[in-house]
C-alpha positions as CSV (number, residue, x, y, z in Angstrom):
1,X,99.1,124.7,70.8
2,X,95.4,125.1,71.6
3,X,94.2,122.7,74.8
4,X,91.0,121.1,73.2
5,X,89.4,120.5,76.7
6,X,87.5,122.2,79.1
7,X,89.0,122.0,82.1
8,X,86.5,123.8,84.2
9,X,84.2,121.1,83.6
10,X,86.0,118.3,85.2
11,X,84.3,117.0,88.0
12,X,85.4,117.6,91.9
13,X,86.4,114.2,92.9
14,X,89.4,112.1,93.5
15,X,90.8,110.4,90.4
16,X,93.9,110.1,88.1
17,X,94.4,112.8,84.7
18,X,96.5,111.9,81.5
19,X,97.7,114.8,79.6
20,X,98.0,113.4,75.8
21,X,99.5,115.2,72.7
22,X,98.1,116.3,69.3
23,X,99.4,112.5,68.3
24,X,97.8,110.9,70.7
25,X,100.6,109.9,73.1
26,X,100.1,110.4,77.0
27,X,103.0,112.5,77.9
28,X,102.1,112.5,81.6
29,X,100.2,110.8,84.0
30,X,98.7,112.6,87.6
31,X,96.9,112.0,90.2
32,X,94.7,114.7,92.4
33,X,92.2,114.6,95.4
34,X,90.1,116.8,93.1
35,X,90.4,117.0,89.5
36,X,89.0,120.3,88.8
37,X,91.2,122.1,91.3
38,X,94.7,120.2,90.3
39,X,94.1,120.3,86.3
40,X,93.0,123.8,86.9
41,X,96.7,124.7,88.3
42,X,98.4,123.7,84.6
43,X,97.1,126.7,83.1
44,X,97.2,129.6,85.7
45,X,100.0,131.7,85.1
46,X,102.7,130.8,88.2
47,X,105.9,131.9,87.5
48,X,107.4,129.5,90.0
49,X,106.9,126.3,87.4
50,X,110.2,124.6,86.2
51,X,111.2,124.3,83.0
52,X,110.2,121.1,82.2
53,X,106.6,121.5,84.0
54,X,106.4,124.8,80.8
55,X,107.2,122.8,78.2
56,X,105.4,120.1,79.0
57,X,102.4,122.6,79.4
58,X,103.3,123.4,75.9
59,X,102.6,120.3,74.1
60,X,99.5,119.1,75.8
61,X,96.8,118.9,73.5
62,X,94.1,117.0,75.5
63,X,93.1,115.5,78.0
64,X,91.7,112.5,79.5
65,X,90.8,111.6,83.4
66,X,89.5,108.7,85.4
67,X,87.4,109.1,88.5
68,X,88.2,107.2,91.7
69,X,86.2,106.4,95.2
70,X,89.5,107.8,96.6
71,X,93.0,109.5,97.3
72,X,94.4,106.5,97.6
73,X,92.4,104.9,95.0
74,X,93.9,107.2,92.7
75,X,97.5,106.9,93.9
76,X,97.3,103.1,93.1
77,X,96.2,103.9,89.3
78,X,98.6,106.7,89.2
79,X,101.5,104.4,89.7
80,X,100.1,101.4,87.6
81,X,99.7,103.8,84.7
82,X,103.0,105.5,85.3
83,X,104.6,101.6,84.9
84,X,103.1,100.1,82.2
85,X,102.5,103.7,80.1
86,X,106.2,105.3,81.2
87,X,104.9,108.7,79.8
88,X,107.6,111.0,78.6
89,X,107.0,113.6,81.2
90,X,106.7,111.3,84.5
91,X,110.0,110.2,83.7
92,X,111.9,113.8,83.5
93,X,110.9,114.8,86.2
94,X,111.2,111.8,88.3
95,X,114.9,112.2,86.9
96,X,114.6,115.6,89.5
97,X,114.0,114.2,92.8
98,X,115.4,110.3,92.0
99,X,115.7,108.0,94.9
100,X,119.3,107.3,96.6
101,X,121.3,104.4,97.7
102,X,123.9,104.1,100.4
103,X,126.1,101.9,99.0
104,X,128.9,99.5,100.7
105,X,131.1,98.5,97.8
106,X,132.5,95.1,97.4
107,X,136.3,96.2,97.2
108,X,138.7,93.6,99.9
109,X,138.8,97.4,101.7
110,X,135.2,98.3,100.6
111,X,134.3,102.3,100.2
112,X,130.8,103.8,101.3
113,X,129.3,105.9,99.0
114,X,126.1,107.8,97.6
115,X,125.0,105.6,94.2
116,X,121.1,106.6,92.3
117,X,121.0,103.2,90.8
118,X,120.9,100.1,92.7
119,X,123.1,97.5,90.4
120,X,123.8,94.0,90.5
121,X,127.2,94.6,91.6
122,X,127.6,92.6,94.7
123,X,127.9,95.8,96.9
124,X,125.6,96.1,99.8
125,X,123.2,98.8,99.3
126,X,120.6,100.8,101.9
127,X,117.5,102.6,100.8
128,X,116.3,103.6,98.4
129,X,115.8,107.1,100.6
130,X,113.7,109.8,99.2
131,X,115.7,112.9,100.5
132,X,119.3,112.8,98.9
133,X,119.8,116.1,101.1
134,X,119.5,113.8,104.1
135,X,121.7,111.1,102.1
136,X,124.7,113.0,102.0
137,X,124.6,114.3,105.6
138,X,124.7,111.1,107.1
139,X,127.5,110.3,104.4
140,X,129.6,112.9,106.0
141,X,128.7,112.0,109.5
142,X,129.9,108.2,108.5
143,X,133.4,109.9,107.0
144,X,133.7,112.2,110.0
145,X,132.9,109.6,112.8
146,X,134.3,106.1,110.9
147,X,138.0,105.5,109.5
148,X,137.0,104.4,106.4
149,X,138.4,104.8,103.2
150,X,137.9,108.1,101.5
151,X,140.0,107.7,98.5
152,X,138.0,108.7,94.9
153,X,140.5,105.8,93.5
154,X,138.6,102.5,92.1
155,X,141.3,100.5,94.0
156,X,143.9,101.1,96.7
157,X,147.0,102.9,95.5
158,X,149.8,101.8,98.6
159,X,151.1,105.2,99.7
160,X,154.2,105.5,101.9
161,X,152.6,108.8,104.1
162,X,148.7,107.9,103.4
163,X,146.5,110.6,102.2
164,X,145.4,113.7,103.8
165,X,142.7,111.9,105.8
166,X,144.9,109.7,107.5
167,X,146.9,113.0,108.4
168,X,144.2,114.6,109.6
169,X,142.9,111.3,111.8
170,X,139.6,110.6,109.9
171,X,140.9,107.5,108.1
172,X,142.3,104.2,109.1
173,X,144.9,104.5,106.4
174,X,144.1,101.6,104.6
175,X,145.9,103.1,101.2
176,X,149.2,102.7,103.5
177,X,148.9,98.4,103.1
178,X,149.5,98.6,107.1
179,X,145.7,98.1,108.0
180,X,144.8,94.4,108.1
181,X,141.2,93.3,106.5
182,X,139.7,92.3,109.9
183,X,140.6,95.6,111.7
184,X,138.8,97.4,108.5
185,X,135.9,95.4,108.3
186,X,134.9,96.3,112.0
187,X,134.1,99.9,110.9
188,X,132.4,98.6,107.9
189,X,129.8,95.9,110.3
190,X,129.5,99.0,112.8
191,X,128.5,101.0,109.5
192,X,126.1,98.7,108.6
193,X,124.3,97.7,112.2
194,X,123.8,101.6,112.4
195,X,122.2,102.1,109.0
196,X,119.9,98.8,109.6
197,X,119.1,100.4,112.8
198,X,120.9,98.1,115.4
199,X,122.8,100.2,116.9
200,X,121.0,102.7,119.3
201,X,124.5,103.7,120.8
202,X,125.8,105.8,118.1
203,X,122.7,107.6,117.4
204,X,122.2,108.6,121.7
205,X,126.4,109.6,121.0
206,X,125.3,112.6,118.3
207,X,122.3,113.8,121.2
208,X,124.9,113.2,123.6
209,X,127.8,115.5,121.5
210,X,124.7,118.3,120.5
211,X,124.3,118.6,124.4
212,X,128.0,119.1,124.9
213,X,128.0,121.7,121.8
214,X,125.2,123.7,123.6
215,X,126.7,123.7,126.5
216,X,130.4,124.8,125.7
217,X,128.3,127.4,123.6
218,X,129.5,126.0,120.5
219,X,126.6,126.6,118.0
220,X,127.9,125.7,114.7
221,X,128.9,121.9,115.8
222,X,125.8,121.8,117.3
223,X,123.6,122.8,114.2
224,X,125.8,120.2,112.7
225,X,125.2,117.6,114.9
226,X,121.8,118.0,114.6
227,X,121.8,117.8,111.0
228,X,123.4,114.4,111.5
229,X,121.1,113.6,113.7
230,X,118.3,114.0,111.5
231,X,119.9,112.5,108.8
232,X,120.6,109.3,110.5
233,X,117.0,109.1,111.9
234,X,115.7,109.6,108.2
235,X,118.0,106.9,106.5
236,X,117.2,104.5,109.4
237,X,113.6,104.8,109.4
238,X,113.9,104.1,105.7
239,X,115.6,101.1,105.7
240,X,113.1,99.7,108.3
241,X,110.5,100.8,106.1
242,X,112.4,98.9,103.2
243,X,112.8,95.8,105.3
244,X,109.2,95.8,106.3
245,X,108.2,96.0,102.7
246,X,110.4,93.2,101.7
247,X,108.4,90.8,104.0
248,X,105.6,90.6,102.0
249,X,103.3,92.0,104.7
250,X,99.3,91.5,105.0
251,X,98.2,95.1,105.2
252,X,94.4,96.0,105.7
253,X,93.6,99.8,104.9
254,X,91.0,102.0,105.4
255,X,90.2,105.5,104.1
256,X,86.9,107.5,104.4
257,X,85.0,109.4,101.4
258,X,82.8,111.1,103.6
259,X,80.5,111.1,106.5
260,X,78.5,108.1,105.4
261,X,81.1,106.2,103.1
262,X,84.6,104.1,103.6
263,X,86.6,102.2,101.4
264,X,88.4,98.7,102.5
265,X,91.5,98.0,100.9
266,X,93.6,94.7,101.6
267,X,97.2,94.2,100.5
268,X,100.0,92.0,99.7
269,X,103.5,93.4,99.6
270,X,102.6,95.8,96.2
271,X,99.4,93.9,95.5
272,X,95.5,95.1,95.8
273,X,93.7,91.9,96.9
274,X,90.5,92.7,97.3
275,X,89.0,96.9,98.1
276,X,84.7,97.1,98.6
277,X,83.0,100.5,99.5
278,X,81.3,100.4,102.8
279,X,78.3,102.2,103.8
280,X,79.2,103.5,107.4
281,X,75.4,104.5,108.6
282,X,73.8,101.0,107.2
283,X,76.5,98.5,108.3
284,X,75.3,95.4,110.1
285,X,78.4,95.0,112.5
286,X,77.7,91.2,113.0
287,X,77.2,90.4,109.5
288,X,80.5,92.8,108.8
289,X,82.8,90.9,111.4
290,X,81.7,88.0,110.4
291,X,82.7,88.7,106.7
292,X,85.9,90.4,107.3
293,X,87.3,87.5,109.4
294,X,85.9,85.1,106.4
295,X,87.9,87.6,103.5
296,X,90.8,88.3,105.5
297,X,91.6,84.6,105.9
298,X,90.7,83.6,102.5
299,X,92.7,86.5,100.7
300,X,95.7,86.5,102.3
301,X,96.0,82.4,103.2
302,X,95.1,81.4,99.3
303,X,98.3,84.2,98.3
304,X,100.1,82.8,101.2
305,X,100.1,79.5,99.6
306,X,101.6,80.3,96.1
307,X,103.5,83.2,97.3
308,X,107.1,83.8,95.5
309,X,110.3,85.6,96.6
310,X,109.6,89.4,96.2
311,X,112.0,90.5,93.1
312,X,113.6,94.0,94.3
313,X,110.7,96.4,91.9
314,X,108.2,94.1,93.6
315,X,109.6,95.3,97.2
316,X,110.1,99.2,96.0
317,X,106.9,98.9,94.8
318,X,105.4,98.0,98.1
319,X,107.8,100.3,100.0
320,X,106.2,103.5,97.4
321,X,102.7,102.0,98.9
322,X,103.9,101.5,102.4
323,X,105.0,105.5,102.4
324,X,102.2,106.5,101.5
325,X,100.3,104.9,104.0
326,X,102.5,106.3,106.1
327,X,102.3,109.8,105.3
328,X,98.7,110.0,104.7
329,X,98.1,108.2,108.5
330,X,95.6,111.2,109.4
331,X,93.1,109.9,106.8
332,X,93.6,106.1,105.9
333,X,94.1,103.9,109.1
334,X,96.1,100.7,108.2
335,X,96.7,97.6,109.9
336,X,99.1,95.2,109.9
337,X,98.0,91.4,109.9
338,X,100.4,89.0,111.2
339,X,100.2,85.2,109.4
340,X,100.1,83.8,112.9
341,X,96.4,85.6,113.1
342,X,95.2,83.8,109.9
343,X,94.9,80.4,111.8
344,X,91.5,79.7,112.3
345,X,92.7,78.4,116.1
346,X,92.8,82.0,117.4
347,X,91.5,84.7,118.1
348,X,94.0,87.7,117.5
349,X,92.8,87.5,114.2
350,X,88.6,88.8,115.6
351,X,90.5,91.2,117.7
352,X,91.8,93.4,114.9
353,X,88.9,92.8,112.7
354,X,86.4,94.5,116.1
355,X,89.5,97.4,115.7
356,X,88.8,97.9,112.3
357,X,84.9,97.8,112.4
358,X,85.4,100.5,115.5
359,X,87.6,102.6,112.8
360,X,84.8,102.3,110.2
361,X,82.0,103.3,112.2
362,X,83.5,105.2,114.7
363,X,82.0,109.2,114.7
364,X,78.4,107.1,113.8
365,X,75.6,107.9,116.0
């Protein structure tokens, strides 16, 4: 199929691109910091593309694009088009690299185990985690270092001799009957402290045991020590970004178009409040700490007021913008405003705003 547009022409700027099909349908939905450059990429020959990314190459009949001040201007419409559009494409090969749960079932003898769907169930789950590499390592560490069950069985099945796990000293031998609930459930809290990230003693334990590993010149336990390591410090850092996100924070963002330009952005949990582009060179500093303090306190204390419970998309959503953030630190400062600063009694709340205006103008002469 022919592409009826010219790619070459599309402009060198930050924005979102829709790739639609000869009926008219968007089949997927990007984003890119320029559009010439990324668009460009679909149709140079690369023979590394998968499958899915040639097929979809295949059907793509047009195209249409919308220009943004910035990157993360154009994340923000990528992901609003992506839910309410839920092109054909962006849902394939999301299937690819899908989020992951650790879950703690809700079994008398509960089972901990990897799940890529979070389910009203009434199991406990932790994440979602974006590396399902990292997922399953610290799955193994909790089955190597934990006597939990291991069994594949939906329920327990009372064996005289217990399975091979309780032979070979990694399992509690709940499958036996002779385990009592309380003694069980004291693995399962320790489980879950560690994953929520309360329990600083376990992770120093795997430094401690990579040390010893080094030392007795024992290589392979120490490469897999490590990799427990890192697995643990990825799920954990997750879940306290997932926590964060869930309290419905006031974030304040700012990222830079160029030398003379920068873009305010203030959120609630996954909602844009209010975003204005700021001239960097012409900025009256009084006049702009005076208006930030006045917009901060009015944005975020009027949603205060009528604020619901985050549903769970609501607080995956804000975890998605949080991330981002996240990654991209080196080029959008953010800042986290407390509700304690919005009271018009103190001051904490013209301290960060004089941080902020010395973000925006800083490099100025």
């Amino acid at each position: 199929m022919a592409f009826n547009f010219e790619h070459k022409q599309l402009p060198e700027k930050p924005g979102v691109y829709m790739m639609v099909d000869s009926l008219g349908n968007i089949i997927y939905v990007g984003k890119a910091k320029n559009l010439k450059n990324r668009v460009s990429q679909y149709f140079q020959n690369q023979k590394d593309r998968t499958p899915k990314v040639v097929e979809m190459i295949r059907h793509i009949h047009t195209l249409k694009y919308i220009v943004t001040d910035t990157e993360l201007d154009a994340f923000i419409e990528e992901c609003r088009l992506i839910k309410e559009i839920q092109p054909r494409y962006n849902k394939q090969m999301k299937n690819d690299k899908k989020y992951s749960y650790i879950k703690i079932t809700a079994e008398r003898y509960p089972k901990v185990m990897i799940d890529i769907e979070k389910t009203d169930d009434g199991a406990l789950y932790f994440g979602p985690f974006t590396s399902l590499q990292r997922v399953e390592t610290v799955l193994q560490y909790l089955k190597d270092f934990y006597p939990i069950r291991k069994c594949s069985t939906p329920g327990l099945v009372r064996r005289a001799d217990g399975c091979l796990y309780l032979q070979l000293g990694t399992c509690s031998g709940a499958c036996t009957g002779r385990v009592s609930l309380d003694e069980y459930k004291v693995s399962i809290d320790e489980i879950r402290k560690l994953l929520n990230g309360n329990d600083k003693i376990a992770v120093k334990e795997i430094s401690k045991r990579i040390d010893t590993a080094i030392e007795d010149l024992n290589f392979e336990k120490a490469a897999k020590y490590s990799a427990y390591l890192l697995g643990l410090r990825h799920v954990i850092g997750k879940q306290r970004l997932v926590q964060s996100s869930s309290k419905n924070r006031n974030v304040l963002a700012v990222e830079f178009i160029d030398t003379e330009l920068a873009k305010l952005f203030l959120f609630k949990g996954n909602k844009i409040l209010y975003q204005k582009v700021l001239n960097r060179v012409t900025v009256d500093i009084s006049e702009l700490r005076k208006d930030l303090n006045q917009i901060i306190r009015d944005k975020f204390v009027t949603e205060n007021s009528g604020i619901a419970r985050l549903s769970q998309h609501d607080i995956d959503e804000a975890q998605i913008i949080y991330s981002y953030l996240k990654k991209n630190r080196s080029r959008i400062t953010s800042f986290w405003i407390p509700a304690t600063r919005l009271n018009r009694e103190t001051s904490g709340l013209d301290a960060t705003v004089l941080k902020i205006i010395n973000r925006i103008t800083s490099g100025i002469s």
